[in-house]
C-alpha positions in Angstrom: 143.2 39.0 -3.5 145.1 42.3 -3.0 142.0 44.3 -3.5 140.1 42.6 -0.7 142.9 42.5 1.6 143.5 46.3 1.2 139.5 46.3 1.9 139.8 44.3 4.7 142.8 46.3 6.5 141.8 50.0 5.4 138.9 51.0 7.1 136.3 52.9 5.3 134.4 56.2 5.9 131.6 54.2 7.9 134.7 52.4 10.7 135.9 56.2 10.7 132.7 57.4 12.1 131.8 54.7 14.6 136.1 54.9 15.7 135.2 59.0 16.4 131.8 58.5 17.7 133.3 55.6 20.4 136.2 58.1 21.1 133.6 61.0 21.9 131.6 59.1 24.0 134.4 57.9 25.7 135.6 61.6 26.1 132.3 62.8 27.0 131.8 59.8 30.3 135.7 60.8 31.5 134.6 64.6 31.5 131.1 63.4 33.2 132.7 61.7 36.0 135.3 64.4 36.7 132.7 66.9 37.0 130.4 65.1 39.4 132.5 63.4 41.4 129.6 62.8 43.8 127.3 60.5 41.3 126.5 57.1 42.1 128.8 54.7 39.6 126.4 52.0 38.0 129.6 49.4 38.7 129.1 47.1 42.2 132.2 46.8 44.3 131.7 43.7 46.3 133.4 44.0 50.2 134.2 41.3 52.7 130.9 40.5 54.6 131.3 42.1 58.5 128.9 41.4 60.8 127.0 43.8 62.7 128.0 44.2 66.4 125.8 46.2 68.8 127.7 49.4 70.0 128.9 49.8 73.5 128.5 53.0 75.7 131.3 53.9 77.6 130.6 54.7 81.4 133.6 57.3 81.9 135.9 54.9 83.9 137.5 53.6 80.5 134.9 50.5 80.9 132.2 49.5 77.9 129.4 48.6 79.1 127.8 46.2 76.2 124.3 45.8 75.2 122.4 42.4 75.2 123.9 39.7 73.5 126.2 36.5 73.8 127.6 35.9 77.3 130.5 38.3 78.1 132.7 38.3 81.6 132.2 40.8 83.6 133.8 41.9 86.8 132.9 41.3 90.8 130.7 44.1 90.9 129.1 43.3 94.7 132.2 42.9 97.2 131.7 42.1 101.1 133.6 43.6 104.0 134.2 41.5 106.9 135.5 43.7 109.8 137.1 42.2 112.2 136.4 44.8 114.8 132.7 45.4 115.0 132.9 48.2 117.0 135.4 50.4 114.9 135.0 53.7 113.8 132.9 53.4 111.1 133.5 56.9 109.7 137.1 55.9 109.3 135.6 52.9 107.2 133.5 55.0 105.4 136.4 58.0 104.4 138.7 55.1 103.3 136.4 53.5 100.9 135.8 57.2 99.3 139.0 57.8 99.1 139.6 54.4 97.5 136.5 54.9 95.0 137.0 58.2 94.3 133.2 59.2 95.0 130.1 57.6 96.9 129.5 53.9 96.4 126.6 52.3 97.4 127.0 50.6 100.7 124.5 48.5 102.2 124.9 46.5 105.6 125.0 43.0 105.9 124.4 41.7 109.5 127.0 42.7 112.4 130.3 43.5 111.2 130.1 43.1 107.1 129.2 45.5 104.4 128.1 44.9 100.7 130.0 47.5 98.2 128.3 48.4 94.5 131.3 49.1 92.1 131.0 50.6 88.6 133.9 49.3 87.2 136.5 46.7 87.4 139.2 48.8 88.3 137.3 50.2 91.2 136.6 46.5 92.1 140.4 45.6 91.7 140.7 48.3 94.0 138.3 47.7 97.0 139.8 44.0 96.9 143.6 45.0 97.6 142.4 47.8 100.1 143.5 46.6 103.6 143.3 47.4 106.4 140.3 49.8 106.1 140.2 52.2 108.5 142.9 50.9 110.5 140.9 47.9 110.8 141.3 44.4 109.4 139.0 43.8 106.8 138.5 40.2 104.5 136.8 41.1 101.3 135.3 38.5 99.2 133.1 38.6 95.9 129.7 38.6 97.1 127.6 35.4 97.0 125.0 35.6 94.8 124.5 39.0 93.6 126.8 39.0 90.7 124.9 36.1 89.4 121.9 36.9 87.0 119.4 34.2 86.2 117.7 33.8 82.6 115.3 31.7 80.9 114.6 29.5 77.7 112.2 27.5 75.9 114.3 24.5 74.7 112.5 21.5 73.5 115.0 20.0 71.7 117.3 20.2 75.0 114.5 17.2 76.9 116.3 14.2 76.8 119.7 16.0 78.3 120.0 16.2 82.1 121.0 19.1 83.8 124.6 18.6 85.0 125.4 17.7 81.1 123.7 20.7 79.7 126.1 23.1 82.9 129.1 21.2 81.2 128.5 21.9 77.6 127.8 25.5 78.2 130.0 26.4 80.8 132.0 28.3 78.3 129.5 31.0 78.2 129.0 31.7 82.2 126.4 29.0 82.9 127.3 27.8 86.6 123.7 26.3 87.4 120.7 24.9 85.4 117.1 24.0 86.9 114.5 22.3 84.8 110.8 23.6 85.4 108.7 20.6 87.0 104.8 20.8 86.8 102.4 18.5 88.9 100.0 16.2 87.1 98.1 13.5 89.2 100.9 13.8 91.8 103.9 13.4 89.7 106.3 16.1 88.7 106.9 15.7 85.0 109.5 17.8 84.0 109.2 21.0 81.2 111.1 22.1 77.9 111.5 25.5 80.0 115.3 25.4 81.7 116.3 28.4 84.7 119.9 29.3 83.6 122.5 31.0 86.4 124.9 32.8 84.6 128.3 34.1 86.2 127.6 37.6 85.4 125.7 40.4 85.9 125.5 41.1 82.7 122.1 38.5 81.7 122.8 37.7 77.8 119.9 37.3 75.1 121.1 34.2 73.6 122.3 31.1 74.4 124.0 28.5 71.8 123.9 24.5 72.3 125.7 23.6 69.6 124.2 24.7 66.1 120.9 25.7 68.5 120.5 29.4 69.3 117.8 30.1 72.4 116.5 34.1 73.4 117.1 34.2 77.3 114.3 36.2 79.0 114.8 37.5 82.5 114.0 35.2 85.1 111.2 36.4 87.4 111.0 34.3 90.4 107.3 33.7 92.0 106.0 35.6 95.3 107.1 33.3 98.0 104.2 32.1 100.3 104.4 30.8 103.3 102.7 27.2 103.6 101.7 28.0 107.5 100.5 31.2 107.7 99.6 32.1 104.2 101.4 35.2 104.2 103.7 36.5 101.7 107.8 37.1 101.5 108.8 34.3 103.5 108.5 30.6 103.4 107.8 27.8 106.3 111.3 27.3 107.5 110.9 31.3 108.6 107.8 31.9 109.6 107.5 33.0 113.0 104.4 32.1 113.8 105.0 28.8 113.7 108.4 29.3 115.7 105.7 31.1 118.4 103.7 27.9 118.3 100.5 29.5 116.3 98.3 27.3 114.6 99.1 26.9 110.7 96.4 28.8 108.3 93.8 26.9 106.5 94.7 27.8 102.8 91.2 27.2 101.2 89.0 28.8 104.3 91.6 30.9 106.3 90.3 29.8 109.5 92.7 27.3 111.6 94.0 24.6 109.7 91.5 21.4 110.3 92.0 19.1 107.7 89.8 18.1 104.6 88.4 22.0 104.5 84.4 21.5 102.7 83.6 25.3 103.8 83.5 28.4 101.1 86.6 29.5 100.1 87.9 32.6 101.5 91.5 34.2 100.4 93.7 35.3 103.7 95.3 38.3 101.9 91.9 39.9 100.2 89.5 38.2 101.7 87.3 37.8 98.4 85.9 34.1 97.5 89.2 32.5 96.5 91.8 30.1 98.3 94.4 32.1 99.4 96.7 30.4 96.5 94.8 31.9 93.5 97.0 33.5 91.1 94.6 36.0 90.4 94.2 37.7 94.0 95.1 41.4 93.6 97.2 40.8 96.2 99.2 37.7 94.3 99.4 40.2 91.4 100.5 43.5 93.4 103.3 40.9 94.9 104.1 39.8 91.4 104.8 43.1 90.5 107.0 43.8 93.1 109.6 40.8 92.3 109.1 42.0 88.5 110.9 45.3 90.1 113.1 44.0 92.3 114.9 41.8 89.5 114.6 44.6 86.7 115.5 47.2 88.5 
């Protein structure tokens, strides 16, 4: 018994070569990694999981303009003069709202007596909206109505059976102030669409839109060439059109001769005048127009 005890606990020429060769090796990885610090360790450090944001730019005024993404708020950015004294100095006008701005905004007139302001940042916007009188006139400045709205659009199947008021409340929270459901005529009936036209409280348009656990990519919204009904002409509809406020006959839209009736002649288009009604979607003219509202909204 004492002889293989003392075996046991005495280690033996072999355990004293395997105890020095684990020691070198030992040795030898310590002096590895202090002498290149720089190489790759084979042990994996897990981190906390952060997800990846899109970055900002910043446009100088302290403001970050974001990139595409979920809804964000963003400031009045179109404001509206209303002076009270149409025939004031307008240079007066025009040195105050410099001085206010700090350079040369955009100023566009609206009718007699009210100008549209472009801001770049919300403190310039803050600014214009506490700035009275202007000029030594009275001014009333309100948020513009409808050009710090930006309209989007989605493919939503799964939304069908909701109507639109229900779909505005549930995602209010992300700017949506007004929701239109494409129609499309079959046999005389509008049957509604899966695809929705979303108004969102910002200039800003966003690329996605959740309902509930359902995530949607918004595309920009490019509105159809208007055409009038009466004249056939583009850029306005019938409730403008002054030809028929001057009493003119209304265009036929399949002939373009005088509007009289059931039309059985060869079709003629109003705006090219190749062999298509003057509705056809692929007139050069249609297209040109297309392309026009593709830059007005973009750009």
């Amino acid at each position: 018994m004492d002889g293989i005890n003392k075996d046991i606990s005495t280690p033996g020429p072999c355990d004293d070569n395997q105890s020095a060769q684990t020691e070198t090796s030992a040795t030898s990885s310590r002096n590895t990694c202090t002498e290149n610090p720089n190489k790759q360790s084979s042990v994996i450090t897990l981190k906390p999981y952060a997800p990846v944001r899109s970055k900002g730019k910043f446009n100088g005024n302290g403001d970050c303009e974001i990139g595409p993404g979920i809804y964000e708020q963003s400031y009045d950015k179109y404001l509206t003069f209303s002076l009270e004294e149409p025939n004031c100095d307008i240079f007066n006008v025009y040195r105050c709202i410099l001085k206010c701005c700090g350079r040369e905004p955009k100023i566009s007139p609206e009718g007699k007596g009210k100008l549209t302001v472009e801001t770049t940042s919300a403190k310039e916007s803050e600014n214009l909206k506490s700035l009275s009188p202007l000029g030594g006139v009275k001014v009333e400045c309100a948020v513009h109505a409808y050009w710090n709205h930006s309209k989007g659009m989605i493919f939503a199947s799964q939304l069908m059976t909701y109507s639109e008021e229900k779909l505005v409340e549930e995602l209010k929270d992300q700017g949506v102030i007004k929701i239109e459901r494409m129609k499309k005529k079959v046999n005389g009936a509008l049957v509604p669409l899966p695809n929705l036209i979303i108004t969102f409280n910002s200039t800003r348009l966003p690329n996605i839109v959740k309902a509930a656990w359902l995530r949607f990519k918004v595309k920009q919204y490019i509105p159809r060439p208007r055409r009038c009904s009466h004249c056939q002409e583009f850029g306005h509809m019938l409730g403008s059109c002054r030809q028929k406020l001057q009493g003119k006959p209304a265009i036929c839209v399949k002939c373009s001769e005088p509007e009289h009736g059931i039309c059985n002649k060869h079709a003629r288009c109003v705006h090219c005048g190749e062999n298509h009604p003057s509705s056809s979607i692929n007139c050069d003219v249609y297209i040109m127009e297309k392309e026009i509202q593709s830059l007005r909204v973009t750009e």
